[in-house]
N, CA, C and O of each residue as an XYZ file, in Angstrom:
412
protein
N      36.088    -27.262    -13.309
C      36.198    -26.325    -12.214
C      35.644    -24.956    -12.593
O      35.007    -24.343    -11.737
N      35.841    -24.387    -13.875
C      35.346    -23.178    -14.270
C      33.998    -23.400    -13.796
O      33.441    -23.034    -12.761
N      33.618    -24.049    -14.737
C      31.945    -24.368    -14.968
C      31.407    -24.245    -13.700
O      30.740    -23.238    -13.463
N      31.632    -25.396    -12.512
C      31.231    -25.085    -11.220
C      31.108    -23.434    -10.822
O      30.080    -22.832    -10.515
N      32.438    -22.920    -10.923
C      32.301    -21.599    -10.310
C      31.432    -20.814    -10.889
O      30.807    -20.053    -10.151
N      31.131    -20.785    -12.520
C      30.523    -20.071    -12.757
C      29.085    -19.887    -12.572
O      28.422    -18.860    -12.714
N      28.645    -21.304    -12.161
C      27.627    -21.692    -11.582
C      26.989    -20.903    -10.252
O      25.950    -20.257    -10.121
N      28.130    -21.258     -9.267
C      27.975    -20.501     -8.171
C      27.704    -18.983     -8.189
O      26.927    -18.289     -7.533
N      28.519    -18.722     -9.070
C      28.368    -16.818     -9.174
C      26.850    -16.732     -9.916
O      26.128    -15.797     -9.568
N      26.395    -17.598    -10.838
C      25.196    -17.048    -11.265
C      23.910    -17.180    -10.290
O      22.922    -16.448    -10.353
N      24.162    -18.592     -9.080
C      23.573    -18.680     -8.553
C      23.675    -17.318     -6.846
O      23.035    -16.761     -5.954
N      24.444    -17.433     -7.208
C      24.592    -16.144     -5.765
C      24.230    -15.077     -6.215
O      23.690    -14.368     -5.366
N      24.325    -14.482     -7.604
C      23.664    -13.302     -8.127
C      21.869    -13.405     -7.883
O      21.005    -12.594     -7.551
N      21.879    -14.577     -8.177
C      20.051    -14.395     -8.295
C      19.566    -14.548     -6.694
O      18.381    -14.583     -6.364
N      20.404    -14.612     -6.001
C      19.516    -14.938     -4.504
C      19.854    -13.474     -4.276
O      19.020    -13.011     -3.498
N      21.003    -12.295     -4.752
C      21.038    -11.066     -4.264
C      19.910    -10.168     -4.785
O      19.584     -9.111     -4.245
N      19.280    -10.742     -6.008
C      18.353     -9.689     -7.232
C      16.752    -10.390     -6.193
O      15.763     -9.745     -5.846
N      16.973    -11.456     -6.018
C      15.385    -11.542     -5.280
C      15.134    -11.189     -4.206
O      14.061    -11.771     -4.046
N      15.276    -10.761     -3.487
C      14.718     -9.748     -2.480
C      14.802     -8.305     -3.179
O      14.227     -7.437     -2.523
N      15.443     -7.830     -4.465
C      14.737     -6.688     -5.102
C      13.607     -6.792     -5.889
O      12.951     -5.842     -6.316
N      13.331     -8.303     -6.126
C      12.110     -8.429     -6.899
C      11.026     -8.594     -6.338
O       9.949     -8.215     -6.799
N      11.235     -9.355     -4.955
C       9.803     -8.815     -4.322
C       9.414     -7.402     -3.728
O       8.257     -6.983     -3.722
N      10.612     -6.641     -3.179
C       9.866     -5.532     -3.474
C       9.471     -4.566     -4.676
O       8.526     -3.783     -4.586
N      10.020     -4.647     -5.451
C       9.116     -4.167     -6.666
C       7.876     -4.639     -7.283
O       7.056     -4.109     -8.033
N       8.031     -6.303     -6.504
C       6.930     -6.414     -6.595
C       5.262     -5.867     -5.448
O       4.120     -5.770     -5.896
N       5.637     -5.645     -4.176
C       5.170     -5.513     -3.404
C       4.336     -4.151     -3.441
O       3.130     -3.914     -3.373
N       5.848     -3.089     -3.622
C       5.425     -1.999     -4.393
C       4.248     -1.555     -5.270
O       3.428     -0.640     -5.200
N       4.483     -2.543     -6.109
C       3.304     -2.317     -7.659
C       2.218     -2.858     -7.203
O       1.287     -2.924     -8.006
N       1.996     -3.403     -5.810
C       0.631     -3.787     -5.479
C       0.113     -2.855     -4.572
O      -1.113     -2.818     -4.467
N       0.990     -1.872     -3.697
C      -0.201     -0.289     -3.326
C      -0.550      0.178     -4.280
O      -0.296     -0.112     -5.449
N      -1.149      0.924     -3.860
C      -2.350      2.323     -4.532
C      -1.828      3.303     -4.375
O      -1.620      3.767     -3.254
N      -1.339      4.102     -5.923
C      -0.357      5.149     -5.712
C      -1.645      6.079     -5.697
O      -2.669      5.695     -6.262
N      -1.577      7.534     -4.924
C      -2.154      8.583     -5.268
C      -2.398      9.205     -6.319
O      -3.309     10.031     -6.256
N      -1.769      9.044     -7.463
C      -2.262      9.569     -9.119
C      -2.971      8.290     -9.729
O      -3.732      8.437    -10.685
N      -2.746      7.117     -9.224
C      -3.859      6.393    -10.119
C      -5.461      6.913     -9.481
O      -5.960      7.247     -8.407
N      -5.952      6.681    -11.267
C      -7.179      7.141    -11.333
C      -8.454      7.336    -10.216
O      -9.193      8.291     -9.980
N      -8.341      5.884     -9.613
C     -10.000      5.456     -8.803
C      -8.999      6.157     -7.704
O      -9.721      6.317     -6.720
N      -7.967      6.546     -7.459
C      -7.717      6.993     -5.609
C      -7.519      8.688     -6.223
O      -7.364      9.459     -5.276
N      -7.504      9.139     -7.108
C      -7.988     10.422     -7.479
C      -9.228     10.750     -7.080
O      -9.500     11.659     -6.296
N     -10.114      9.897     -7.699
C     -11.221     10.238     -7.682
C     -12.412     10.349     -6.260
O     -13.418     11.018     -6.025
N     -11.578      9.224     -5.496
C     -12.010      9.573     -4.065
C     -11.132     10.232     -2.684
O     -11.270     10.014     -1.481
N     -10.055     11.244     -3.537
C      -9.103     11.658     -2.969
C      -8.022     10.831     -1.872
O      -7.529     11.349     -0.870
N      -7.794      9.390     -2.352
C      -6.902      9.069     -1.435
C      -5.561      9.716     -1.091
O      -5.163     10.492     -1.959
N      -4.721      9.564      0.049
C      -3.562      9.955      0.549
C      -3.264      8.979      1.407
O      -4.078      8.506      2.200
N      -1.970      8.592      1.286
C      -0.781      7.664      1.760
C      -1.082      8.274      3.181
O      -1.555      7.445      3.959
N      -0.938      9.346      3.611
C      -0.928      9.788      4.942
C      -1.446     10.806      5.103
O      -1.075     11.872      4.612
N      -3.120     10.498      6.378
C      -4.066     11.210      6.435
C      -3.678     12.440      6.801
O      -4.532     13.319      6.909
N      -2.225     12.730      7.073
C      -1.972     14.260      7.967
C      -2.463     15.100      6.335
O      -3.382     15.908      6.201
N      -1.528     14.594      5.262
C      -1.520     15.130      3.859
C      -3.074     15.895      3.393
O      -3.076     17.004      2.858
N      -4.155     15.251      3.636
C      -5.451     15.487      3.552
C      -5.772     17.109      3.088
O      -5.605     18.031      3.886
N      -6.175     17.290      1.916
C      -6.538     19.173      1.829
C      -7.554     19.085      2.588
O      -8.150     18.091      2.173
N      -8.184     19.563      3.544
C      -8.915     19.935      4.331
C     -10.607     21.067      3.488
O     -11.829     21.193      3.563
N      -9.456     21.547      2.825
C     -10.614     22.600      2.436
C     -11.746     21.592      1.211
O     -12.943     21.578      0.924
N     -10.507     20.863      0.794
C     -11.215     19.826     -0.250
C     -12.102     18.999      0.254
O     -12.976     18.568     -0.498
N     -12.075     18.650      1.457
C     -12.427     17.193      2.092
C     -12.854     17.800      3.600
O     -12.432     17.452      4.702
N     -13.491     18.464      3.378
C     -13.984     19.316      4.988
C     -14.643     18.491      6.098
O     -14.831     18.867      7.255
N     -15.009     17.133      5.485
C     -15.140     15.920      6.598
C     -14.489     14.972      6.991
O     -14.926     13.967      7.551
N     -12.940     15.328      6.614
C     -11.673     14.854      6.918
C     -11.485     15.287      8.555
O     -11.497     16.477      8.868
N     -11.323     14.296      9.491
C     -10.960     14.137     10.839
C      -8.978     13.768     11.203
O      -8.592     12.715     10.696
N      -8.258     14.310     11.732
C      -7.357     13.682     11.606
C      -6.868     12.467     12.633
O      -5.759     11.986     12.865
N      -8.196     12.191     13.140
C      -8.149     10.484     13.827
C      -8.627      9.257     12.588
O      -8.656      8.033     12.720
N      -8.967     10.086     11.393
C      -9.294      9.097     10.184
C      -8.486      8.836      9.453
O      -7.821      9.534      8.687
N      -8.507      7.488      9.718
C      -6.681      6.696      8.535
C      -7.732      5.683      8.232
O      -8.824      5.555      8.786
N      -7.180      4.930      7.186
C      -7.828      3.713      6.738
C      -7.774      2.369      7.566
O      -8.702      1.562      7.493
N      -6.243      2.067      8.651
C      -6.895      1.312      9.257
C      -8.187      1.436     10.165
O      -8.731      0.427     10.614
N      -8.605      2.579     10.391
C     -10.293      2.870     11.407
C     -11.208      2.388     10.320
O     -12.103      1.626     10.684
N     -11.150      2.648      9.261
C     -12.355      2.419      8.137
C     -12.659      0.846      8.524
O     -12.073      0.046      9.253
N     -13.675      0.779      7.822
C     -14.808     -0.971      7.404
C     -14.391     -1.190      6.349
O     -14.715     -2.362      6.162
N     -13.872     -0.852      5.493
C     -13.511     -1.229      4.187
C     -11.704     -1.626      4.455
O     -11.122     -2.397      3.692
N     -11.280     -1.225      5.172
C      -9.603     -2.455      5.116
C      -9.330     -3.163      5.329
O      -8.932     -3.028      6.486
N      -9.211     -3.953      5.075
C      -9.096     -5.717      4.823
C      -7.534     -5.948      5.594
O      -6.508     -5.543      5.049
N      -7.523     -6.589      6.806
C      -6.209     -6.341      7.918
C      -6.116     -7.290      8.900
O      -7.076     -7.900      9.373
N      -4.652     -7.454      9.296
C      -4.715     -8.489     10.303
C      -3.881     -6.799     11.214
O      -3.438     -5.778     10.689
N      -3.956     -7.099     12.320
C      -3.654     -6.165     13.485
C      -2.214     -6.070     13.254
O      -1.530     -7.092     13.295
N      -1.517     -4.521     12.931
C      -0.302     -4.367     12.662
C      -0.090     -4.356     11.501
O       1.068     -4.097     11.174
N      -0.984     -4.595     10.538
C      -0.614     -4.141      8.734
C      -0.334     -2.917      8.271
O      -1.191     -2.035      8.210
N       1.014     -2.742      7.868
C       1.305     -1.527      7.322
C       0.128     -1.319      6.213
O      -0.820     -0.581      6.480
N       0.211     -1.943      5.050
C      -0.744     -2.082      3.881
C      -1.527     -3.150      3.963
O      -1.128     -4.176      4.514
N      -2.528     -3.063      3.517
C      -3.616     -3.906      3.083
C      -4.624     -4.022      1.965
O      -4.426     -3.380      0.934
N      -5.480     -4.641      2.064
C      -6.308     -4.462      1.026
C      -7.762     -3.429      1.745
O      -8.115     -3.229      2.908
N      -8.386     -2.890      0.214
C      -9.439     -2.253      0.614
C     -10.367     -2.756     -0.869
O     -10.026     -2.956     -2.036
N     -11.905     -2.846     -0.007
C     -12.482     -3.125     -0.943
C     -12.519     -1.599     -2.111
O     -12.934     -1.696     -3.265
N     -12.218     -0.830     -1.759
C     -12.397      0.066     -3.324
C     -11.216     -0.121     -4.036
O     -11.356     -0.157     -5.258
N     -10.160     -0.243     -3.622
C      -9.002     -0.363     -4.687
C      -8.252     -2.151     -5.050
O      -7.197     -2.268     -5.672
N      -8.958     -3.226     -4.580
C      -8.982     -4.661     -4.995
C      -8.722     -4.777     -5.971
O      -9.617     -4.537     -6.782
N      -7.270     -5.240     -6.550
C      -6.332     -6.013     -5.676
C      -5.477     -5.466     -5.091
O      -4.771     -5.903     -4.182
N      -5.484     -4.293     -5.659
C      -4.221     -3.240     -4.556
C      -4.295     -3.277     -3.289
O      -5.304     -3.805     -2.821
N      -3.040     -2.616     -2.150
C      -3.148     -2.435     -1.360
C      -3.240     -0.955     -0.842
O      -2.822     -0.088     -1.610
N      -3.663     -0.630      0.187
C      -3.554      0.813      0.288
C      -2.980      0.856      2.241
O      -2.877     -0.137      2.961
N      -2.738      2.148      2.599
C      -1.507      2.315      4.099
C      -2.642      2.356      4.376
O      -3.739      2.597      3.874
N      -1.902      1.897      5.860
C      -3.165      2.088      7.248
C      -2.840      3.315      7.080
O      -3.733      3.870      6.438
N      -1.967      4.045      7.350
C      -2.144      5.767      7.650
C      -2.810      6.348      6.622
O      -2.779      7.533      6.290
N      -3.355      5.540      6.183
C      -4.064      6.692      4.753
C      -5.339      7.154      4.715
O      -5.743      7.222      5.875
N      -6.377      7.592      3.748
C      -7.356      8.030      4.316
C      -7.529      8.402      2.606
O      -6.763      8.733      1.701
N      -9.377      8.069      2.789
C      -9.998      8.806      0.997
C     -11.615      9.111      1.182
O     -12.243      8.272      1.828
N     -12.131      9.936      0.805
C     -13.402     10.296      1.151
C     -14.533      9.573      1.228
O     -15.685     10.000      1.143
N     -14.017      7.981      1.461
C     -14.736      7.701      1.424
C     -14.868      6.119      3.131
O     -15.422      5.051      3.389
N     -14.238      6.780      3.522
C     -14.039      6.371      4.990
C     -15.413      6.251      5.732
O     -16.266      7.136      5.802
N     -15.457      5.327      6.131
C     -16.463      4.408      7.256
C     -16.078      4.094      8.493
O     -15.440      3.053      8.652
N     -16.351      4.828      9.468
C     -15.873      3.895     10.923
C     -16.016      2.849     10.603
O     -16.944      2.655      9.817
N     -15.168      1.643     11.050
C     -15.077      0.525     11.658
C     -15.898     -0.028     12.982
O     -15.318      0.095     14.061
N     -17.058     -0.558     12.967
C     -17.397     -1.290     13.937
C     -16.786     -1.668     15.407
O     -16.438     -2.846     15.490
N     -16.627     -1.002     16.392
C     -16.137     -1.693     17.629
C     -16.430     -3.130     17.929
O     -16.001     -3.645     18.962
């Protein structure tokens, strides 16, 4: 009888820890703003954030879901972009290096 129970408790612990492990995992697959390559083409999580003076061809109708480069099904918070593959990066985001999207 122990044994059983203790069973159960180890098994009910691990179904509470996995849904924290996918998001940490989920997490570690955006594109934070201090890693290197989204430095370098000034990305931001959210295009409002944008220095302006830095990026003076910053529009604030430009987020990354408008870009050609985000890889998306309609309604993706995050996605992929071909510059930061395999990461994901926000639709609300935006990096100097934005492309309209094709109508």
């Amino acid at each position: 009888m122990v044994d059983l129970t203790r069973r159960l408790l180890i098994v009910a612990a691990g179904g509470l820890l996995a849904p924290a492990v996918v998001i940490a995992q989920d997490e570690a697959q955006h594109v934070k703003e201090t890693d290197a390559n989204a430095v370098e083409v000034g990305y931001r999580e959210n295009s409002a954030d944008v220095d302006e003076t830095k990026f003076p061809t910053h529009s604030s109708d430009q987020k990354c879901a408008g870009c050609a480069l985000f890889q998306y099904r309609t309604g993706d918070v995050w996605a992929g972009c071909i510059l930061f593959a395999p990461k994901q990066v926000a639709a609300t985001g935006w990096c100097n290096q934005w492309f309209k999207r094709p109508s």
